[in-house]
DSSP file (Angstrom, degrees, kcal/mol; ACC not computed):
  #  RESIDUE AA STRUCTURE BP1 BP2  ACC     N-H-->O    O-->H-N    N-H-->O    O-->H-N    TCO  KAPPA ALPHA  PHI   PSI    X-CA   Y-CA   Z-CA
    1    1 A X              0   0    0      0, 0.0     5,-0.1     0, 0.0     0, 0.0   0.000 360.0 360.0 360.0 120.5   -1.9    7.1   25.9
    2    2 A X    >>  -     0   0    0      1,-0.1     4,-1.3     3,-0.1     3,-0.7  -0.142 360.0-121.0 -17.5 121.0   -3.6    4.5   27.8
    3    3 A X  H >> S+     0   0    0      1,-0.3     4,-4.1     2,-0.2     3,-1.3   0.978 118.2  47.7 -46.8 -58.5   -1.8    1.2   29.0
    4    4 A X  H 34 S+     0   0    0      1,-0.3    -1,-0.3     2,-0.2     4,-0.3   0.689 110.6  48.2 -56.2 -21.0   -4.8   -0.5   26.8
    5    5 A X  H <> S+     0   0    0     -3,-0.7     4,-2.1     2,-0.1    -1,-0.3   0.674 109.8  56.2 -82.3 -20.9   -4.4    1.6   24.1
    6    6 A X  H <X S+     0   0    0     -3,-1.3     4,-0.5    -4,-1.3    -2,-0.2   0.800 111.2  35.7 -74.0 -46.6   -0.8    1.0   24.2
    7    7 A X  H >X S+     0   0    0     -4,-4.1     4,-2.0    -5,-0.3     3,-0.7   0.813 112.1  60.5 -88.2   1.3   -0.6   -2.5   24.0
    8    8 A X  H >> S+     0   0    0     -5,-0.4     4,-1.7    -4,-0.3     3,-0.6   0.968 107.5  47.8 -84.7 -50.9   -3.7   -2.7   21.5
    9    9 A X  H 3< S+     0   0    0     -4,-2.1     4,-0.4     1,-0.2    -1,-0.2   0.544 112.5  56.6 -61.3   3.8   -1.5   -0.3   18.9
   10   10 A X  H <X S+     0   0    0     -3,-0.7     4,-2.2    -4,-0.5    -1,-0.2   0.782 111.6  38.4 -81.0 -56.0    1.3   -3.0   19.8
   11   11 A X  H XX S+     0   0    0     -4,-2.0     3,-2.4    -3,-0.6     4,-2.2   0.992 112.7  53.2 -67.5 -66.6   -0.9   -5.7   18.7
   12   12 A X  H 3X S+     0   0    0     -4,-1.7     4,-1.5     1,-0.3    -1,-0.3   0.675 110.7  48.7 -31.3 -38.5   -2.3   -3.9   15.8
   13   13 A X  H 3> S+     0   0    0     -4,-0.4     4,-1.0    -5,-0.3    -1,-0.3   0.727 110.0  54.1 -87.1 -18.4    1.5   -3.1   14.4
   14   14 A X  H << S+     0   0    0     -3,-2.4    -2,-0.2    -4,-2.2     4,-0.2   0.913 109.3  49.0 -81.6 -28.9    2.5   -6.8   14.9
   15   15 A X  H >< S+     0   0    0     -4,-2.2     3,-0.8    -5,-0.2     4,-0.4   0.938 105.1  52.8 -38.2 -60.5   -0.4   -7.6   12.9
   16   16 A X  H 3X S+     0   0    0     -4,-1.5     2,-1.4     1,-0.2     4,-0.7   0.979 114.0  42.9 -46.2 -89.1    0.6   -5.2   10.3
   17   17 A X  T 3< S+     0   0    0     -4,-1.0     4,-0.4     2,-0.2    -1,-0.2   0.451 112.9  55.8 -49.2   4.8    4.4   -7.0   10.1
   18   18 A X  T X4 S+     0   0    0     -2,-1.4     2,-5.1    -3,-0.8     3,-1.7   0.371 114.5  44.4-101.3-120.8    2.4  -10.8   10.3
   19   19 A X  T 34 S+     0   0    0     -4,-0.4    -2,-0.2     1,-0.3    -3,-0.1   0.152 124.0  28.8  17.0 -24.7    0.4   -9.5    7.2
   20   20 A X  T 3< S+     0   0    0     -2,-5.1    -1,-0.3    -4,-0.7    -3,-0.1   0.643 124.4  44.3-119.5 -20.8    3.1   -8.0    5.2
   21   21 A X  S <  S+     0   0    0     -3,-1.7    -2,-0.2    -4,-0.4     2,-0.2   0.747 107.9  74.3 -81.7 -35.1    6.1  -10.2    6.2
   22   22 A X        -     0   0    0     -4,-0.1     2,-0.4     0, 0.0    -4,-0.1  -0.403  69.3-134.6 -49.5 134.4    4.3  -13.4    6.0
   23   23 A X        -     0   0    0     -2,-0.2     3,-0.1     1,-0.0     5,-0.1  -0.931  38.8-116.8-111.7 147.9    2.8  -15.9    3.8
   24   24 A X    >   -     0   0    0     -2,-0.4     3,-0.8     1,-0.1     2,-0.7   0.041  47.2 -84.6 -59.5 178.0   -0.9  -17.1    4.9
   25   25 A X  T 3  S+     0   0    0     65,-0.6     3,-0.3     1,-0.2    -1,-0.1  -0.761 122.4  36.1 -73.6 129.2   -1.2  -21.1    5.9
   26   26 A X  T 3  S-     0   0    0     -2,-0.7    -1,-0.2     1,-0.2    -2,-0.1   0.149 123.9 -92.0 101.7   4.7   -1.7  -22.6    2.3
   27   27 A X  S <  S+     0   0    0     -3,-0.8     2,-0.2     0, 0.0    -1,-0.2   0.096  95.0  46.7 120.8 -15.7    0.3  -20.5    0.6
   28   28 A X        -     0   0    0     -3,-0.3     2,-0.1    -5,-0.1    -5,-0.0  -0.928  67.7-114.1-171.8 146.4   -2.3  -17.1   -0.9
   29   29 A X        -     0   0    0     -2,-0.2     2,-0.3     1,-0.1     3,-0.0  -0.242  32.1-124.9-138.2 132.0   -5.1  -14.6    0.5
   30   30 A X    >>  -     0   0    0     -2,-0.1     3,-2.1     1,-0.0     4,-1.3  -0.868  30.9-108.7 -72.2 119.1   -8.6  -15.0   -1.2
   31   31 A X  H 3> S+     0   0    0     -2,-0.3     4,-2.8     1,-0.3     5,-0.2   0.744 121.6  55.3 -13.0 -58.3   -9.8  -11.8   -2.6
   32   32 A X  H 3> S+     0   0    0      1,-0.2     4,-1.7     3,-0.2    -1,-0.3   0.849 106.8  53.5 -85.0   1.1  -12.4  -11.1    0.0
   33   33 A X  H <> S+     0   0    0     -3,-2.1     4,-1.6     2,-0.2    -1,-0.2   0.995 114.8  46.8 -53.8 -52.2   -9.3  -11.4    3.1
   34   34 A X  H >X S+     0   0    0     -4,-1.3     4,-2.5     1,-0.3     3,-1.0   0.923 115.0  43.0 -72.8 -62.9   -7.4   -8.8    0.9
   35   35 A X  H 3X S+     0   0    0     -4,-2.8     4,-1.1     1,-0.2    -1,-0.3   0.769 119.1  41.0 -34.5 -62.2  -10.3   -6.7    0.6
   36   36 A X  H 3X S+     0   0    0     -4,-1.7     4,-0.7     1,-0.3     5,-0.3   0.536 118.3  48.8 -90.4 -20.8  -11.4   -7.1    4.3
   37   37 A X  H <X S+     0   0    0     -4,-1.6     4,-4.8    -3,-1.0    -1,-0.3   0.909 113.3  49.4 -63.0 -64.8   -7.7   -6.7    5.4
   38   38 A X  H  X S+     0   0    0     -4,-2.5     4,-0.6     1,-0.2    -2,-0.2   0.579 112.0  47.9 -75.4  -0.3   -7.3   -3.4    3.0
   39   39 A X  H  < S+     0   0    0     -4,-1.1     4,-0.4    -5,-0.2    -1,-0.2   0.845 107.9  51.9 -73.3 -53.7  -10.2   -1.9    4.1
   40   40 A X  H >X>S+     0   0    0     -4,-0.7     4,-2.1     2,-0.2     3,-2.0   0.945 109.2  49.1 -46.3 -65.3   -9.6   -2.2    7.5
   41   41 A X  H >X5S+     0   0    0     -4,-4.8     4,-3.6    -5,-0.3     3,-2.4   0.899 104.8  55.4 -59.1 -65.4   -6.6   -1.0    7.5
   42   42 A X  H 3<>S+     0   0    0     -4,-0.6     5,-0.6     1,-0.3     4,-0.5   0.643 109.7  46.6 -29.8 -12.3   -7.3    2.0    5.7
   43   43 A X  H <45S+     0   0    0     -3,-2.0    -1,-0.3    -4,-0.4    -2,-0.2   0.570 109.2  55.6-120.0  -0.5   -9.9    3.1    7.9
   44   44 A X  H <<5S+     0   0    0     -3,-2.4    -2,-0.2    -4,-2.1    -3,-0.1   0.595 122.6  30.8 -73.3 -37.0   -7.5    2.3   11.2
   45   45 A X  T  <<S+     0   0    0     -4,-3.6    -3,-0.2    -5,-0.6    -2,-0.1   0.683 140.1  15.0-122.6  21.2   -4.8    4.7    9.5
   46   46 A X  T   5S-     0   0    0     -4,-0.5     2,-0.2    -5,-0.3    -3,-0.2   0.505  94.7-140.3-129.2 -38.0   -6.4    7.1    7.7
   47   47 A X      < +     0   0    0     -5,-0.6    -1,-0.1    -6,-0.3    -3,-0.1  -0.586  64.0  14.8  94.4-143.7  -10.4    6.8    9.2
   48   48 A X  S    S-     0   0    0     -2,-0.2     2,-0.4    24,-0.1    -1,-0.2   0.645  98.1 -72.0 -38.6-132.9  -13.1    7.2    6.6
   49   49 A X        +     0   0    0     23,-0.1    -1,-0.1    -3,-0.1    16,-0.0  -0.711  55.0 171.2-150.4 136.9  -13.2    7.1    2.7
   50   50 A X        +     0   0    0     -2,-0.4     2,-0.1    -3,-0.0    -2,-0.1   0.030  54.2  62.3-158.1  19.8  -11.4   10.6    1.9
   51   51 A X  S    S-     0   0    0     14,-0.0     2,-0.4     3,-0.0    -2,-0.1  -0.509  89.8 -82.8-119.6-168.0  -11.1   10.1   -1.7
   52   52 A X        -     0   0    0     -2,-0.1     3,-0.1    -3,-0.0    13,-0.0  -0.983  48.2-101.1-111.2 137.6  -13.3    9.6   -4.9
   53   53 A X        -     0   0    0     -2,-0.4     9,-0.1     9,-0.0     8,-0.0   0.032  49.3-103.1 -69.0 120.7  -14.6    6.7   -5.8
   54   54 A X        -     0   0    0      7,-0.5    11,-0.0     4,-0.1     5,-0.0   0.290  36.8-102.1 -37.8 168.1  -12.4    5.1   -8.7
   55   55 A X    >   -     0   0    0      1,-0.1     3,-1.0    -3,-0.1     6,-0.2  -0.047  36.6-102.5-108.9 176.1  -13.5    5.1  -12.5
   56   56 A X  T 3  S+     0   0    0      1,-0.2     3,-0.5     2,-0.1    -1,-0.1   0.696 113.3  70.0 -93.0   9.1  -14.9    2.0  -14.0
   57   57 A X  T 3  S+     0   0    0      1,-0.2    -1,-0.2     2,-0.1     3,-0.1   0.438  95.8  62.5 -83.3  20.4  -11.7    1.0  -15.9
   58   58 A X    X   +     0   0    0     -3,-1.0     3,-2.3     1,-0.2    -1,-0.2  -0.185  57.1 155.7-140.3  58.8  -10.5    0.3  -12.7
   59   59 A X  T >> S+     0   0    0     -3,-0.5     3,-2.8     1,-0.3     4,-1.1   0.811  76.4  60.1 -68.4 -53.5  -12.6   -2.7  -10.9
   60   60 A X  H 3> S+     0   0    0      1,-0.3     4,-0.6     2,-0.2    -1,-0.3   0.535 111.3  41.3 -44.0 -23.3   -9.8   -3.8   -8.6
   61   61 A X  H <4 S+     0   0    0     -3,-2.3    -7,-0.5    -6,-0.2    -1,-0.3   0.282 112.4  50.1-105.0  12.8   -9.8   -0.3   -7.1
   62   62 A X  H <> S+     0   0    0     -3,-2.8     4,-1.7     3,-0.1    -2,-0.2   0.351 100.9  67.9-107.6 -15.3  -13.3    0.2   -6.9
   63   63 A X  H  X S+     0   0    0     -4,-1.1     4,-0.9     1,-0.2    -3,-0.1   0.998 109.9  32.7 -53.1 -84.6  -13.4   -3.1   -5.3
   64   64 A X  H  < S+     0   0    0     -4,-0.6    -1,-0.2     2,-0.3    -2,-0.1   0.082 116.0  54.3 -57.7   4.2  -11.5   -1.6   -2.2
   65   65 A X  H >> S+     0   0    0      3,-0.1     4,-3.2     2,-0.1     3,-1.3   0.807 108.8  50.8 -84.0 -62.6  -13.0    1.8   -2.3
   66   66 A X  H 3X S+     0   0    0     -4,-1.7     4,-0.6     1,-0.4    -2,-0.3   0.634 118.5  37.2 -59.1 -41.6  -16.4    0.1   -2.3
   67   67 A X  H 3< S+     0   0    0     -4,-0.9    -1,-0.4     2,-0.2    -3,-0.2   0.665 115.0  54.2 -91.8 -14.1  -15.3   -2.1    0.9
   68   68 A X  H X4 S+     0   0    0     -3,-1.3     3,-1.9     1,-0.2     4,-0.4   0.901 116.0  46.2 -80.1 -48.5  -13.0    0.9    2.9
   69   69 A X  H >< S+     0   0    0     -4,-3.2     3,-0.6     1,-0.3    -2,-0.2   0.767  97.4  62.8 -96.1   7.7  -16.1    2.8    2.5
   70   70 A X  T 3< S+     0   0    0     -4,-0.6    -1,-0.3    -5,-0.3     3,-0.1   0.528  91.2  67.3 -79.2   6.1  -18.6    0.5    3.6
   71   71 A X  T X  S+     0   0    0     -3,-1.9     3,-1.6     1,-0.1     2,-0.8   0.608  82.2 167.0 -89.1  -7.5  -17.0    0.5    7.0
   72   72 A X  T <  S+     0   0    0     -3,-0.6    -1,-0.1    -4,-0.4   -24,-0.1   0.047  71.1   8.2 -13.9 -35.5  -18.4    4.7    7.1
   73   73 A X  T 3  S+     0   0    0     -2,-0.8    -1,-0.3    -3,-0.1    -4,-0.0   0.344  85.1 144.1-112.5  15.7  -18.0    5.8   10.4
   74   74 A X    <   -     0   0    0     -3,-1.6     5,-0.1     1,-0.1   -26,-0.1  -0.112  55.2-120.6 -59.6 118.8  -16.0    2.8   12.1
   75   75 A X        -     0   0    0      1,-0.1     4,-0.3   -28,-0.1     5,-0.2  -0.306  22.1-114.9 -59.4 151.6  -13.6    4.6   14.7
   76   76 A X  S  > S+     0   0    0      2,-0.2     4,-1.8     1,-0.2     3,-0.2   0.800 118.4  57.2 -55.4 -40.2   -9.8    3.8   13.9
   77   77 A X  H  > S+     0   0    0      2,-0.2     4,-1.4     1,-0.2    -1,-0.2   0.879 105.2  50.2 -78.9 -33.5   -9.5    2.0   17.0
   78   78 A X  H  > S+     0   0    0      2,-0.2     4,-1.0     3,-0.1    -2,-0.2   0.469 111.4  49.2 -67.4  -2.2  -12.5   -0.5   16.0
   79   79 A X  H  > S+     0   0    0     -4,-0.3     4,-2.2     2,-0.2     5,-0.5   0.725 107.6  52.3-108.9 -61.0  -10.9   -1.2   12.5
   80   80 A X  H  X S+     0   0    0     -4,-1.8     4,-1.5     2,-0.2    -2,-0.2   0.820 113.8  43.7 -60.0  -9.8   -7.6   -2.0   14.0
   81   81 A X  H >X S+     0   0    0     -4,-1.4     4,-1.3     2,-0.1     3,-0.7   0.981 108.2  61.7 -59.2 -70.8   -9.4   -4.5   16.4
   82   82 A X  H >X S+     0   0    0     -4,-1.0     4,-2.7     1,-0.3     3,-0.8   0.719 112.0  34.8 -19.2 -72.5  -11.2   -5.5   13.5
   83   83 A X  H 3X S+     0   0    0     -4,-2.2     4,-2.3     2,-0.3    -1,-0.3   0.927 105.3  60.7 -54.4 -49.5   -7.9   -6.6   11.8
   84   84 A X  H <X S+     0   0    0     -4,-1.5     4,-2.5    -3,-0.7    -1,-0.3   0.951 115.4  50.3 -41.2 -39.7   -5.7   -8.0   14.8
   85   85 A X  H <X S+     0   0    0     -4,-1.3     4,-1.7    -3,-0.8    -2,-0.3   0.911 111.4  40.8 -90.4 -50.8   -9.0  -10.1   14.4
   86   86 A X  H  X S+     0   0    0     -4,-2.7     4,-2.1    -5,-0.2    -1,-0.3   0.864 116.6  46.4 -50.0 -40.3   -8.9  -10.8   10.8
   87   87 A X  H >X S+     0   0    0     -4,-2.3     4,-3.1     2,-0.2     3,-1.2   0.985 112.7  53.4 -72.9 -48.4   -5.0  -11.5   10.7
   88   88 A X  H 3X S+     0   0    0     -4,-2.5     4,-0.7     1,-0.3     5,-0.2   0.787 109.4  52.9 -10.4 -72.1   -5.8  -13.9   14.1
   89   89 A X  H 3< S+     0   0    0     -4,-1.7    -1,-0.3     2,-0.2    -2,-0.2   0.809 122.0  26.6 -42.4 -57.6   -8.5  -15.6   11.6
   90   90 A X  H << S+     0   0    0     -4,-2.1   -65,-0.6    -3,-1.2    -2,-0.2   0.924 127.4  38.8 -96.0 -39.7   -5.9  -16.4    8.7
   91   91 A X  H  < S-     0   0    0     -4,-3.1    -2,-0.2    -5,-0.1    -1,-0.2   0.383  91.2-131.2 -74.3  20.4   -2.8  -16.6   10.4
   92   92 A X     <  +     0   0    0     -4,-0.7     2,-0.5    -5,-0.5    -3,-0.2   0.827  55.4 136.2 -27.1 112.9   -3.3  -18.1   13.0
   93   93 A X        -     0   0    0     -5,-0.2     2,-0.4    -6,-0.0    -1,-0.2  -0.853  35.5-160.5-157.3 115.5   -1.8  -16.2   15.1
   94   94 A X              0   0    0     -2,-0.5    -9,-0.0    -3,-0.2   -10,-0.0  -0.924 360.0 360.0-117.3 159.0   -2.7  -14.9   18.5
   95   95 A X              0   0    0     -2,-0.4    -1,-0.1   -80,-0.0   -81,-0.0   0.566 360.0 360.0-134.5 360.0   -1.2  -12.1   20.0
């Protein structure tokens, strides 16, 4: 692994632990940050849409299919910029 790849999966897991250990400034996440959060991640640790898309009694998980898979070829390393950048955005939080 790359020195730049090293510290960018550095950043990207302190992100992760700001994001799950953390409450945003003002106290709760607007839907589309969760979305744009759980999408991202999901295509940083898994990569594409590798499921089928959820039924309709289940809008809250069709939500997040609908936004993981609108990301469709996004490399893994551009969705975990993509987050550092998001949490950056809500926490603020540089890293």
């Amino acid at each position: 692994m790359k020195e730049g790849d090293y510290l960018q999966e550095q950043k990207y897991t302190e992100a992760v632990k700001i994001a799950n250990c953390e409450k945003p400034p003002g106290g709760c996440l607007c839907t589309d940050q969760k979305v744009a959060m759980y999408s991202h991640y999901k295509q940083a640790e898994v990569g594409p849409v590798n499921t089928p898309r959820p039924g309709f009694f289940d809008p809250v998980g069709r939500t997040k299919w609908d936004s993981w898979n609108n990301l469709g070829d996004m490399s893994k390393e551009d969705a975990r910029k993509k987050y550092i950048q998001i949490v950056k955005e809500i926490y603020g939080r540089d890293f």
